[in-house]
N, CA, C and O atoms as a Maestro MAE file, in Angstrom:
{
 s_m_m2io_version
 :::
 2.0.0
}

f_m_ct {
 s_m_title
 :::
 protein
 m_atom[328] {
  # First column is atom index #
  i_m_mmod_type
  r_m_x_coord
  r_m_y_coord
  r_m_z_coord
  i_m_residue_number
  s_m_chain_name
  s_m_pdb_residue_name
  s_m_pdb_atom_name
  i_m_atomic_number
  :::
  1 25 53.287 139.621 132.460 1 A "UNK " " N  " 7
  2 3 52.024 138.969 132.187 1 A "UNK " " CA " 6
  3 2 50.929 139.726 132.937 1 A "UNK " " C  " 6
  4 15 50.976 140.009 134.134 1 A "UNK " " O  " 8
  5 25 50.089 139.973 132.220 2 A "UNK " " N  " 7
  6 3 49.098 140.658 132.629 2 A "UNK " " CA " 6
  7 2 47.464 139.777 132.627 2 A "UNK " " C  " 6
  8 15 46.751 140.103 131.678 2 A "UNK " " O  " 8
  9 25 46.865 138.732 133.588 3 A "UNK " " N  " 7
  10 3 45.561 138.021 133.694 3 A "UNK " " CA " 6
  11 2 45.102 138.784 134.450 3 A "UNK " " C  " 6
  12 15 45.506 139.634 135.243 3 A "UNK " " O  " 8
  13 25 43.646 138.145 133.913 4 A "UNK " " N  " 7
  14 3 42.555 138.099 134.716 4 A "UNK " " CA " 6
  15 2 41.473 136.893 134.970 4 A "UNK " " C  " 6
  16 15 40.918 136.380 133.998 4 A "UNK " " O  " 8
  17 25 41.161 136.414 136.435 5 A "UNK " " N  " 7
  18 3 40.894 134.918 136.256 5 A "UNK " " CA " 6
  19 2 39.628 134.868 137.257 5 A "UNK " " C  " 6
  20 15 39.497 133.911 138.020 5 A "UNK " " O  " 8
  21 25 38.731 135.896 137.227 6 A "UNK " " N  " 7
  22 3 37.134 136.085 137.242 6 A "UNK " " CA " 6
  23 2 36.789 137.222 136.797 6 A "UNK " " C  " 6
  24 15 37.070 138.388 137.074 6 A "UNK " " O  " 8
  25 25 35.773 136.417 135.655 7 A "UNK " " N  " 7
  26 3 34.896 137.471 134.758 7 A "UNK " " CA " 6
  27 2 33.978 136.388 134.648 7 A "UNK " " C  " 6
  28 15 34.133 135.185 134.860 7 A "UNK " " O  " 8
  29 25 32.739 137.221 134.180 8 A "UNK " " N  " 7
  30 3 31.661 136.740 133.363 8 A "UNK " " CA " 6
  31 2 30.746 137.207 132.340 8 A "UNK " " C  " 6
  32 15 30.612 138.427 132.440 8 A "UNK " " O  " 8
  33 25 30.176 136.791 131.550 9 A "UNK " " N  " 7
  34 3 29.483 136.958 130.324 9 A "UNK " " CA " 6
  35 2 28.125 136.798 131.001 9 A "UNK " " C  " 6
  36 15 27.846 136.727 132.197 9 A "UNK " " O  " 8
  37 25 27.165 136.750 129.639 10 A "UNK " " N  " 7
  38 3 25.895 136.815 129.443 10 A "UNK " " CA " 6
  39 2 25.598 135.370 130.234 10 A "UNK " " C  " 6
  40 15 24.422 135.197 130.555 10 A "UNK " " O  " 8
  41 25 26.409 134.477 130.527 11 A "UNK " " N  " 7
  42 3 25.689 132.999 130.722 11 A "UNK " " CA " 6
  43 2 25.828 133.015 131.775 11 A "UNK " " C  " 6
  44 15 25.922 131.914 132.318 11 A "UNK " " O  " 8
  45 25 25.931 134.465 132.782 12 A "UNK " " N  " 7
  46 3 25.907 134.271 133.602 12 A "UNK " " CA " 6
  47 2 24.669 135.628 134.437 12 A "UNK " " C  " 6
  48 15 24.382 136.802 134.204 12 A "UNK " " O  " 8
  49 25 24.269 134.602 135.433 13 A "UNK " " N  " 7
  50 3 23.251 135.677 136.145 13 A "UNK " " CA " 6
  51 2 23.662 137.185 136.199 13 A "UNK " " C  " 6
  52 15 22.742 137.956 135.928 13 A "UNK " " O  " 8
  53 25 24.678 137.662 136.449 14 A "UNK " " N  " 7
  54 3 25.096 138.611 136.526 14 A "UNK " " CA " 6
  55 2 26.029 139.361 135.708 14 A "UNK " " C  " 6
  56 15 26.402 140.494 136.012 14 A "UNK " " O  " 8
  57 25 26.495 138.595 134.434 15 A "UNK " " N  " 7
  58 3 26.901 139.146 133.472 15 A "UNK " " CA " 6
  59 2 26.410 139.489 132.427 15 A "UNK " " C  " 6
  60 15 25.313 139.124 132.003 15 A "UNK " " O  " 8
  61 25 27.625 140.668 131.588 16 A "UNK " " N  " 7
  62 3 26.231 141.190 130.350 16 A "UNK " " CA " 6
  63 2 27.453 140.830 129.139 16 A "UNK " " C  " 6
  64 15 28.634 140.598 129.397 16 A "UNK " " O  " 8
  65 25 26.911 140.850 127.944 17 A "UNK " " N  " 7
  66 3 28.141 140.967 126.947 17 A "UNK " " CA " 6
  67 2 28.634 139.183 125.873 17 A "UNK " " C  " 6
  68 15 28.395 137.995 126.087 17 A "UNK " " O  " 8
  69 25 28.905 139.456 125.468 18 A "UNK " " N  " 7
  70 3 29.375 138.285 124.583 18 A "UNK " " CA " 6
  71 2 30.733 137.544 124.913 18 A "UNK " " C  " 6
  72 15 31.747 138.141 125.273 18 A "UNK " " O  " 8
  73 25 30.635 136.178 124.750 19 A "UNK " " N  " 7
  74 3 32.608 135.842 125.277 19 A "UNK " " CA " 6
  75 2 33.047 136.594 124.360 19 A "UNK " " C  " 6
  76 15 34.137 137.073 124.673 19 A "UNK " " O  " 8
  77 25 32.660 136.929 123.307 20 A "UNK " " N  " 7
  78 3 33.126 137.721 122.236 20 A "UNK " " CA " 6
  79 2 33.970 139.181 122.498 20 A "UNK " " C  " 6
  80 15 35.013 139.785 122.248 20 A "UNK " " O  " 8
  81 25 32.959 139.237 123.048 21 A "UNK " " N  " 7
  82 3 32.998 141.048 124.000 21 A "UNK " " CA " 6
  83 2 34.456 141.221 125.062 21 A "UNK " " C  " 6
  84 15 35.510 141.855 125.008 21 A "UNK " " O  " 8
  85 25 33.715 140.129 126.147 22 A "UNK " " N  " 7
  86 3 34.715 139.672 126.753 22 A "UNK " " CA " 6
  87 2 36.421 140.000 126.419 22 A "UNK " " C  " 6
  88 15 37.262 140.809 126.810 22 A "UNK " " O  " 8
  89 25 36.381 139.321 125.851 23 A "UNK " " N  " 7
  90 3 37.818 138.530 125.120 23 A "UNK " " CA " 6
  91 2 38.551 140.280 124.476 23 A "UNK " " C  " 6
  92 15 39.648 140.827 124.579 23 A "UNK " " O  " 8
  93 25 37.159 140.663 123.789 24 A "UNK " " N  " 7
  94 3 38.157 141.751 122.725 24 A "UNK " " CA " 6
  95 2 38.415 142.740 123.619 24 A "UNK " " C  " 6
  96 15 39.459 143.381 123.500 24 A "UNK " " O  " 8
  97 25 37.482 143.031 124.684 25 A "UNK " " N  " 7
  98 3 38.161 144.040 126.331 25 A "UNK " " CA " 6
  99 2 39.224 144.136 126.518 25 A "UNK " " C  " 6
  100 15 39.943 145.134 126.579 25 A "UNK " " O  " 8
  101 25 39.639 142.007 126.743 26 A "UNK " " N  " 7
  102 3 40.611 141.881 127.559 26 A "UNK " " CA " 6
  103 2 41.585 142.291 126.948 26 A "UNK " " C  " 6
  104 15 42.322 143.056 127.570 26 A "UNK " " O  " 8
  105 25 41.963 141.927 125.467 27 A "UNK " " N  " 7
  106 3 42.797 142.289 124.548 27 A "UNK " " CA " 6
  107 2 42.861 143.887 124.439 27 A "UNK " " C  " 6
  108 15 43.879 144.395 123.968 27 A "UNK " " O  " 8
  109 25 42.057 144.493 124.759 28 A "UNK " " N  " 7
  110 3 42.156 145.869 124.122 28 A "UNK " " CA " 6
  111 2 42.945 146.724 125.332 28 A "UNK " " C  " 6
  112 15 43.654 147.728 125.267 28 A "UNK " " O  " 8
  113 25 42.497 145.854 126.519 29 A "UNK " " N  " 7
  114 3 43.329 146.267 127.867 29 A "UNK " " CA " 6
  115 2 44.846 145.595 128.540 29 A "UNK " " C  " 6
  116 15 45.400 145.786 129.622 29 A "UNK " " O  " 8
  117 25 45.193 144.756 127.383 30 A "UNK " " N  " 7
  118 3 46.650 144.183 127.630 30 A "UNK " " CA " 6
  119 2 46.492 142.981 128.236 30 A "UNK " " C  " 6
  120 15 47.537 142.476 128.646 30 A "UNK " " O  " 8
  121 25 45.378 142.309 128.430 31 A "UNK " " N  " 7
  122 3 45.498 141.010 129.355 31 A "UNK " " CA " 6
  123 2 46.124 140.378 127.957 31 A "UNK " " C  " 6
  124 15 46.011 140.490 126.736 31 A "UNK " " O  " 8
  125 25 47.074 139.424 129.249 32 A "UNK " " N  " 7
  126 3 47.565 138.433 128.131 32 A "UNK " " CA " 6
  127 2 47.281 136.595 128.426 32 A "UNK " " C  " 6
  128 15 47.605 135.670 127.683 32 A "UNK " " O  " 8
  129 25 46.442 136.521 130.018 33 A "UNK " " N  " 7
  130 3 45.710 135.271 129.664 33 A "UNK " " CA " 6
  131 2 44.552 135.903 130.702 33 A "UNK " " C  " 6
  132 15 44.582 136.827 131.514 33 A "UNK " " O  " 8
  133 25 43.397 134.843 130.230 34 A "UNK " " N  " 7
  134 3 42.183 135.023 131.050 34 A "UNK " " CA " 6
  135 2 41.408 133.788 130.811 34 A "UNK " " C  " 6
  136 15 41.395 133.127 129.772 34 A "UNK " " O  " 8
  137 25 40.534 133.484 132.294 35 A "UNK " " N  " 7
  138 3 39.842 132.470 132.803 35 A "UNK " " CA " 6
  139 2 38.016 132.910 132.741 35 A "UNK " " C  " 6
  140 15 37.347 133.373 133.666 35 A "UNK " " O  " 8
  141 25 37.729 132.699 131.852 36 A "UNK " " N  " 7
  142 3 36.001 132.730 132.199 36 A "UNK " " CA " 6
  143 2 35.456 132.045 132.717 36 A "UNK " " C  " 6
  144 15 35.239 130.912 132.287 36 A "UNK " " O  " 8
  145 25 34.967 132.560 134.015 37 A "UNK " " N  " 7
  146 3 34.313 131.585 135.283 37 A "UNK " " CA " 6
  147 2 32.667 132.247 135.323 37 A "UNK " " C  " 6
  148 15 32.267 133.009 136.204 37 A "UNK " " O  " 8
  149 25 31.944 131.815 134.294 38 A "UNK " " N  " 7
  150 3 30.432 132.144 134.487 38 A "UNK " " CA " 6
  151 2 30.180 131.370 135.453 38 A "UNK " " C  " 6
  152 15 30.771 130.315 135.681 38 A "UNK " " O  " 8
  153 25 28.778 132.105 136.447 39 A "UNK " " N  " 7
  154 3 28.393 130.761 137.041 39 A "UNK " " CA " 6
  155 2 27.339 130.062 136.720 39 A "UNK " " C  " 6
  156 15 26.276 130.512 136.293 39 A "UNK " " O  " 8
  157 25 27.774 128.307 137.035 40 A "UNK " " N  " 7
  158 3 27.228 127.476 136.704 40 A "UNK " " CA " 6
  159 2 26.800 126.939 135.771 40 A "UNK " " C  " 6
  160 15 25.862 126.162 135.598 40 A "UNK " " O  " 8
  161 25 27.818 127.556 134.897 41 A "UNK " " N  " 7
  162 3 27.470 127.477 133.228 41 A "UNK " " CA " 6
  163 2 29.285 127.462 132.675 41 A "UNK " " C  " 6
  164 15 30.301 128.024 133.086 41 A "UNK " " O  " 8
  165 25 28.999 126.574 131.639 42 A "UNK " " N  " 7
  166 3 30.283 126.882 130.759 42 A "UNK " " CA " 6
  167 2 30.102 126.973 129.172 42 A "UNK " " C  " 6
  168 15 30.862 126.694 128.244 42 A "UNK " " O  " 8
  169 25 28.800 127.470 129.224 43 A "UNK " " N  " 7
  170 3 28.504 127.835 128.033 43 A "UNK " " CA " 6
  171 2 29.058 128.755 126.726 43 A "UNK " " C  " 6
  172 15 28.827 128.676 125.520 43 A "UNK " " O  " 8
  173 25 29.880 129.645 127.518 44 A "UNK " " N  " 7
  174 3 30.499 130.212 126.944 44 A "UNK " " CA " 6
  175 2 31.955 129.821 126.406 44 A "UNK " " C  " 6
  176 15 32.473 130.160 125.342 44 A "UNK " " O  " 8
  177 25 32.480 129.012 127.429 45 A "UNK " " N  " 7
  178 3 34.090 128.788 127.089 45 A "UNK " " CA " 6
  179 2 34.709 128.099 125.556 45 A "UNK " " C  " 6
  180 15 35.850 128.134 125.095 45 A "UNK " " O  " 8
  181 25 33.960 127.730 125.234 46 A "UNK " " N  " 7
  182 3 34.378 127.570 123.707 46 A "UNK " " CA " 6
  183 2 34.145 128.723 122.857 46 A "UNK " " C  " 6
  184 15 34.861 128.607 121.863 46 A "UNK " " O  " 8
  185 25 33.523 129.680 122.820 47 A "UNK " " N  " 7
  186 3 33.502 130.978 122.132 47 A "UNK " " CA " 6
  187 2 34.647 131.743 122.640 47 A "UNK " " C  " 6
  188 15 35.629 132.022 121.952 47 A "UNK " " O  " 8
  189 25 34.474 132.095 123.963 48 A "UNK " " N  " 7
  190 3 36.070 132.887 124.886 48 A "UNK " " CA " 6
  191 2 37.316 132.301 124.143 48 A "UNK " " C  " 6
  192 15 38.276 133.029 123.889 48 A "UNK " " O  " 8
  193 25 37.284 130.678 123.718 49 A "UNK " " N  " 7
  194 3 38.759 129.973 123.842 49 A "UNK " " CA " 6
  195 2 39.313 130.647 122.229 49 A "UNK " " C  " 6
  196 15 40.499 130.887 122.004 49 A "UNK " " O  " 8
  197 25 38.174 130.881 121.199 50 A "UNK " " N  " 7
  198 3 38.281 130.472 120.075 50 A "UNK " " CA " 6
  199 2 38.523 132.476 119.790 50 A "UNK " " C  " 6
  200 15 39.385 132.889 119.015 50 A "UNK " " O  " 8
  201 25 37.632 133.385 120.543 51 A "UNK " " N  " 7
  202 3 38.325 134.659 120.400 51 A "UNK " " CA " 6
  203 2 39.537 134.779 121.060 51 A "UNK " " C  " 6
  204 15 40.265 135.706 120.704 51 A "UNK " " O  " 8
  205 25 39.957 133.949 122.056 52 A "UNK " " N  " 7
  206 3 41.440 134.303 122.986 52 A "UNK " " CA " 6
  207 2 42.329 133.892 121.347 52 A "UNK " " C  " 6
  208 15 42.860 134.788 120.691 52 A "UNK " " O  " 8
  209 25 42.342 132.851 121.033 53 A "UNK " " N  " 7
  210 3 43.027 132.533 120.014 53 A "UNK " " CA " 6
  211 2 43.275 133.731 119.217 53 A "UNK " " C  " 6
  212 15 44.408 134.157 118.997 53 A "UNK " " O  " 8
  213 25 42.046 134.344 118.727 54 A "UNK " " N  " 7
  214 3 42.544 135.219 117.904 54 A "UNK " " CA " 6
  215 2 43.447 136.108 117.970 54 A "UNK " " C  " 6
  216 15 44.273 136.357 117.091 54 A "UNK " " O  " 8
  217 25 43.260 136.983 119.723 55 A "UNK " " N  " 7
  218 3 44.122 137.940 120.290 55 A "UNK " " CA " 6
  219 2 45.445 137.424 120.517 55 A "UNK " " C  " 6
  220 15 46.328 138.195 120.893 55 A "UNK " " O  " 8
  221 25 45.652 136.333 120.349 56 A "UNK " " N  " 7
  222 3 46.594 135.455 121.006 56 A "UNK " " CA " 6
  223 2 46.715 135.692 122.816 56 A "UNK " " C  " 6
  224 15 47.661 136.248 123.375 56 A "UNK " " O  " 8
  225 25 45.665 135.190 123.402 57 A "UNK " " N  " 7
  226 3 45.495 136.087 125.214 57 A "UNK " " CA " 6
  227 2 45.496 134.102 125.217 57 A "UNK " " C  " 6
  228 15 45.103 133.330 124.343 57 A "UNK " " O  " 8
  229 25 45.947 133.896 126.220 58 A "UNK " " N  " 7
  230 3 46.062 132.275 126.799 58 A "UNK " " CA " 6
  231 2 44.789 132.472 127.213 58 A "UNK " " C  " 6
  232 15 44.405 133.517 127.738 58 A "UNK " " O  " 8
  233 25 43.982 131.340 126.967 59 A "UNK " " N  " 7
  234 3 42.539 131.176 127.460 59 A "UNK " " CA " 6
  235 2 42.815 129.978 128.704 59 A "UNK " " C  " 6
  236 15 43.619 129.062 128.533 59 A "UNK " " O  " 8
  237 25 42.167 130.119 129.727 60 A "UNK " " N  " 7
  238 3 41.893 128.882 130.759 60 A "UNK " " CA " 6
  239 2 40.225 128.404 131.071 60 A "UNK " " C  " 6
  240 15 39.621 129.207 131.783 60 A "UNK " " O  " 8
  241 25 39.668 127.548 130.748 61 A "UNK " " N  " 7
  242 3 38.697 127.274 130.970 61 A "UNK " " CA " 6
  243 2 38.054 127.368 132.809 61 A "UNK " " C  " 6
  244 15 38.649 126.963 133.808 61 A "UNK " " O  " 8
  245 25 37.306 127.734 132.769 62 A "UNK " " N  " 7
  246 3 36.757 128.506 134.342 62 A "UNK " " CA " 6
  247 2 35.117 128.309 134.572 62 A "UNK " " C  " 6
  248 15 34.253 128.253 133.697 62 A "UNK " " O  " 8
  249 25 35.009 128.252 135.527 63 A "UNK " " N  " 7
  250 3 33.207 128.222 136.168 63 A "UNK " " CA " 6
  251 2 33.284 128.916 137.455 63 A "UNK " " C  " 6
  252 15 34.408 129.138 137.906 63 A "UNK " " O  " 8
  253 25 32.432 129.225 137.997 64 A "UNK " " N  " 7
  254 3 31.997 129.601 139.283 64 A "UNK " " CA " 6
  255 2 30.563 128.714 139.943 64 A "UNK " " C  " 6
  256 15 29.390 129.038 139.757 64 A "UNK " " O  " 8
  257 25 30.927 127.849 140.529 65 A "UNK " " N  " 7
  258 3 29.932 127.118 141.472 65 A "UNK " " CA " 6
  259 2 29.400 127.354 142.057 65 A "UNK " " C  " 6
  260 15 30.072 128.230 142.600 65 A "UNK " " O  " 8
  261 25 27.998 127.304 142.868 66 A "UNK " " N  " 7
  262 3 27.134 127.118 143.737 66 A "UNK " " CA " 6
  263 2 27.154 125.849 144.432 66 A "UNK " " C  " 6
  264 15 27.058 124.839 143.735 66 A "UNK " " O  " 8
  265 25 27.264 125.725 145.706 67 A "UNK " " N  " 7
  266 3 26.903 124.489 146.253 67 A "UNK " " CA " 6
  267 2 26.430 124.901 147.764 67 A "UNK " " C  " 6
  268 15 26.775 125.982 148.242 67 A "UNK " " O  " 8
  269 25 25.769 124.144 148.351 68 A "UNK " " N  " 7
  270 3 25.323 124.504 149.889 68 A "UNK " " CA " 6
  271 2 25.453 123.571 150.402 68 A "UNK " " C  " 6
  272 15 25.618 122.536 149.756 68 A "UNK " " O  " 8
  273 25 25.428 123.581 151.699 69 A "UNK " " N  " 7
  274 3 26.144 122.440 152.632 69 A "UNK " " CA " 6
  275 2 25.578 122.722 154.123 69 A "UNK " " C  " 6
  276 15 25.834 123.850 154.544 69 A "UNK " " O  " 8
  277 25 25.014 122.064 154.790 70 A "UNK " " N  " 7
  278 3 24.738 122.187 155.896 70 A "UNK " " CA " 6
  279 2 23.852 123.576 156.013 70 A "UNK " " C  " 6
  280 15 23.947 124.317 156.992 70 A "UNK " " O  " 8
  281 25 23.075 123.807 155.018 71 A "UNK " " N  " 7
  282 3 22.169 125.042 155.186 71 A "UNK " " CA " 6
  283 2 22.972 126.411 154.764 71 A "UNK " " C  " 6
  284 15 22.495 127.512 155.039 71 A "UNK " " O  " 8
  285 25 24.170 126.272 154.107 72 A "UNK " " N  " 7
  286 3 24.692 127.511 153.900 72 A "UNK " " CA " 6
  287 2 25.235 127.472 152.378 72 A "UNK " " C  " 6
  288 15 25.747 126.537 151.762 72 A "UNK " " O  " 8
  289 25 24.969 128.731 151.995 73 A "UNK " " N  " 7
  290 3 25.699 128.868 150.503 73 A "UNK " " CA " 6
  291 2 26.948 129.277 150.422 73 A "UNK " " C  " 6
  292 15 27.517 130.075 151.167 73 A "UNK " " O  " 8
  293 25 27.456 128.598 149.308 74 A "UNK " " N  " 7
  294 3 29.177 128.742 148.674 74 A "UNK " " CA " 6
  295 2 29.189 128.679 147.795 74 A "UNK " " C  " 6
  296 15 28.412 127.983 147.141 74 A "UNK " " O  " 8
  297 25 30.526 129.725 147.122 75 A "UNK " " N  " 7
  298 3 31.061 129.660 145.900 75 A "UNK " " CA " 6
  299 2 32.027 129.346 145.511 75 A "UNK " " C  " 6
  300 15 32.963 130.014 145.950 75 A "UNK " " O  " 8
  301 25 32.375 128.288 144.578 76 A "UNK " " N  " 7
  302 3 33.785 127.608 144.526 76 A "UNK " " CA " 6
  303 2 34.172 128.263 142.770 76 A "UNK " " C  " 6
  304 15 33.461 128.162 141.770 76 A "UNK " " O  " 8
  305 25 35.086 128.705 142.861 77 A "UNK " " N  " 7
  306 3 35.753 129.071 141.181 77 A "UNK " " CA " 6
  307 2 37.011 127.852 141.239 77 A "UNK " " C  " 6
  308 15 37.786 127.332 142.042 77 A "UNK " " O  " 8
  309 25 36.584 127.799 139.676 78 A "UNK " " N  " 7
  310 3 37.390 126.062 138.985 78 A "UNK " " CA " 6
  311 2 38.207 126.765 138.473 78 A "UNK " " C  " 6
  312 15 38.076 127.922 138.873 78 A "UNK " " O  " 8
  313 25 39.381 126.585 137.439 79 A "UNK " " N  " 7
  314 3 40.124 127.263 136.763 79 A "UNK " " CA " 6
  315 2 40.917 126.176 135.901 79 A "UNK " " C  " 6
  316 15 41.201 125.196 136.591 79 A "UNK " " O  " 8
  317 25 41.333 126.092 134.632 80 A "UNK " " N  " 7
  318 3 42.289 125.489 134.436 80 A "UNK " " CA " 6
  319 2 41.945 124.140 133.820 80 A "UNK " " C  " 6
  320 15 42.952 123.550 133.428 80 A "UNK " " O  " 8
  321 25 41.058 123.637 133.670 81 A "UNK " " N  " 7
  322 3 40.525 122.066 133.456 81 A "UNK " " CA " 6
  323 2 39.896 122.276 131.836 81 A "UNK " " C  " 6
  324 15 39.646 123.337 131.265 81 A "UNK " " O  " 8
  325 25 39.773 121.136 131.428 82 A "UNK " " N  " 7
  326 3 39.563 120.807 129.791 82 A "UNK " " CA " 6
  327 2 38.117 119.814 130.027 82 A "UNK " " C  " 6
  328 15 37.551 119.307 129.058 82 A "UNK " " O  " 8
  :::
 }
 m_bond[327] {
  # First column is bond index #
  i_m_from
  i_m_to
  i_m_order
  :::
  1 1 2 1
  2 2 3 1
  3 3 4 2
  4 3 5 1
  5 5 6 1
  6 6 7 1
  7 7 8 2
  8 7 9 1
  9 9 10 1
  10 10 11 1
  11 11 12 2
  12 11 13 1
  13 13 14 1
  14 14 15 1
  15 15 16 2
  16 15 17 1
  17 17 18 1
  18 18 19 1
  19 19 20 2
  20 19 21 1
  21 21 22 1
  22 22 23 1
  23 23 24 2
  24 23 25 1
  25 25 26 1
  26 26 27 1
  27 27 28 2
  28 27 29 1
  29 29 30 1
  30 30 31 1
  31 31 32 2
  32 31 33 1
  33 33 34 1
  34 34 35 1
  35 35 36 2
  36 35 37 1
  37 37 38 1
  38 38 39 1
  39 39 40 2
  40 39 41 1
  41 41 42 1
  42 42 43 1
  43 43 44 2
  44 43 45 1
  45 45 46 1
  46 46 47 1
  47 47 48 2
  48 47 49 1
  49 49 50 1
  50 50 51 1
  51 51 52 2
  52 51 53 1
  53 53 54 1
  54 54 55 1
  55 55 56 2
  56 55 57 1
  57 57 58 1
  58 58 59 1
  59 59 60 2
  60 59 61 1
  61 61 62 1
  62 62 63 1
  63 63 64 2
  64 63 65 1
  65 65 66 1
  66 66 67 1
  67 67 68 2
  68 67 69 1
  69 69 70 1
  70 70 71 1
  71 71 72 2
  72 71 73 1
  73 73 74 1
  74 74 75 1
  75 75 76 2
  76 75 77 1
  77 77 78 1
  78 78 79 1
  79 79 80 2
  80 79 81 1
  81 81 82 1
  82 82 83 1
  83 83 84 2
  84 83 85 1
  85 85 86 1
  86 86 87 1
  87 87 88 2
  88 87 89 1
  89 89 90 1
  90 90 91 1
  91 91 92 2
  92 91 93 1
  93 93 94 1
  94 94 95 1
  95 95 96 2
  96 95 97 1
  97 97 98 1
  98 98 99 1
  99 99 100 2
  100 99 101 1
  101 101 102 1
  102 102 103 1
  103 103 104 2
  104 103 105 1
  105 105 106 1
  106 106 107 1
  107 107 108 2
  108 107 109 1
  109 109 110 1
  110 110 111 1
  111 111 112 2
  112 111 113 1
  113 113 114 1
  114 114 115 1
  115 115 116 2
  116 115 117 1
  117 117 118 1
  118 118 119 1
  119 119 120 2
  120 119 121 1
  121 121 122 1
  122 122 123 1
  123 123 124 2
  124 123 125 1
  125 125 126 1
  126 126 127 1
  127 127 128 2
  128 127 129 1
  129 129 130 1
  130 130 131 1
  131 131 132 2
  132 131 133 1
  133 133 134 1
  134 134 135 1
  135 135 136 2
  136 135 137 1
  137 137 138 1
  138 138 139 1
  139 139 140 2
  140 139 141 1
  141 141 142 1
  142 142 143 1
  143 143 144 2
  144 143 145 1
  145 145 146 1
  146 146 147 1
  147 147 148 2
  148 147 149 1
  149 149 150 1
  150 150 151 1
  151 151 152 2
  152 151 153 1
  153 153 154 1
  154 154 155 1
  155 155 156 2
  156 155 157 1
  157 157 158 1
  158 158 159 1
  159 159 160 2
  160 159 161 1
  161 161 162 1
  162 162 163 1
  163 163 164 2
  164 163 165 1
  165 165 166 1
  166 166 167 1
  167 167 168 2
  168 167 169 1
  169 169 170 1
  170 170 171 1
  171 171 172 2
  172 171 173 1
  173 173 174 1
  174 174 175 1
  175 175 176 2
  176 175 177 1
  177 177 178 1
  178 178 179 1
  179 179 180 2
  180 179 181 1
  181 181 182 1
  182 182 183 1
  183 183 184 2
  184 183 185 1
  185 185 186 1
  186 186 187 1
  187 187 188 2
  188 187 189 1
  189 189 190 1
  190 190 191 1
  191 191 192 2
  192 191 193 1
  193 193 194 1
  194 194 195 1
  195 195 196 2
  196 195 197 1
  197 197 198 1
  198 198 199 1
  199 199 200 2
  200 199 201 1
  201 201 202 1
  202 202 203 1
  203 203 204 2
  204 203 205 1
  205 205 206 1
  206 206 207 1
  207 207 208 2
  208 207 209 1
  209 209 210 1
  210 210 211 1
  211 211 212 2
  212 211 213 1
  213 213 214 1
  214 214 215 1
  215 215 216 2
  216 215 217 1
  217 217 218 1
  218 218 219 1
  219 219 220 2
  220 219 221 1
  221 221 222 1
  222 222 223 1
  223 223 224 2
  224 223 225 1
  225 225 226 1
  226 226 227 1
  227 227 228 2
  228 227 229 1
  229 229 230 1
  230 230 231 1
  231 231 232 2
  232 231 233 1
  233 233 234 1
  234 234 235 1
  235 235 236 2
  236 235 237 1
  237 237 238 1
  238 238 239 1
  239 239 240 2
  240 239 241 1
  241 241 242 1
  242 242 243 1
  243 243 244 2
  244 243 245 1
  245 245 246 1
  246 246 247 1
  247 247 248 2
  248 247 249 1
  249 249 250 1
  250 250 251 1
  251 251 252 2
  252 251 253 1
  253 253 254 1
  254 254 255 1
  255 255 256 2
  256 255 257 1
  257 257 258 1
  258 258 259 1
  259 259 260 2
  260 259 261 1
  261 261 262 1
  262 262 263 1
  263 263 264 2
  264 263 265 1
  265 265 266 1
  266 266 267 1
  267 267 268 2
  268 267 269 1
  269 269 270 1
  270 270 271 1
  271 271 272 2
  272 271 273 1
  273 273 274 1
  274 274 275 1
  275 275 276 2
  276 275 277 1
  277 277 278 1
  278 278 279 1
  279 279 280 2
  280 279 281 1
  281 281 282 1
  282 282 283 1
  283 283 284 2
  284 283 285 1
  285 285 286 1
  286 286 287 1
  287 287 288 2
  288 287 289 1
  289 289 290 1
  290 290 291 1
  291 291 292 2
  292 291 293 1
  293 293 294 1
  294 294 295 1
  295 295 296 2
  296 295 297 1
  297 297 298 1
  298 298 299 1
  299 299 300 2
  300 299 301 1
  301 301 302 1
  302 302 303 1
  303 303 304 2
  304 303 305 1
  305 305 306 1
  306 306 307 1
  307 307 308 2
  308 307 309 1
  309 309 310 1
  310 310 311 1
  311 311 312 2
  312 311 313 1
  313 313 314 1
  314 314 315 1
  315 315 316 2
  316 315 317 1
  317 317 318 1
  318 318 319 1
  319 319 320 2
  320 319 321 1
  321 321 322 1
  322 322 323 1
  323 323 324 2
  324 323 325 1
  325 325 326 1
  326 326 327 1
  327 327 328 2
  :::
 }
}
């Protein structure tokens, strides 16, 4: 098995590309499941889920969080949830 379980797309500040894009990478590079963790967005994961399908690559639904706490910033990655 070959994953990958942080990436991001366009819905994310720092990503470029389509879940579309995404997805056909992962496939073109042997992943056989992957987690899209944009942050703070899950805008994408129904496009990612619906190209993983195609490749047949196990899709996991994913985010990357922001939260601060006591004056300091953090990033929490979700993985796995519906």
């Amino acid at each position: 098995m070959s994953l990958e379980m942080h990436c991001h797309t366009m819905f994310s500040v720092d990503g470029r590309g389509t879940p579309e894009d995404l997805v056909d990478v992962a496939a073109a590079r042997g992943i056989t499941a992957l987690a899209l963790t944009d942050h703070n967005s899950l805008g994408g994961l129904q496009r990612a889920r619906s190209q993983a399908g195609i490749h047949g690559i196990r899709f996991l639904s994913g985010v990357e969080f922001d939260a601060r706490w006591e004056g300091k910033g953090y990033h929490f990655v979700a993985a796995g949830f519906h």
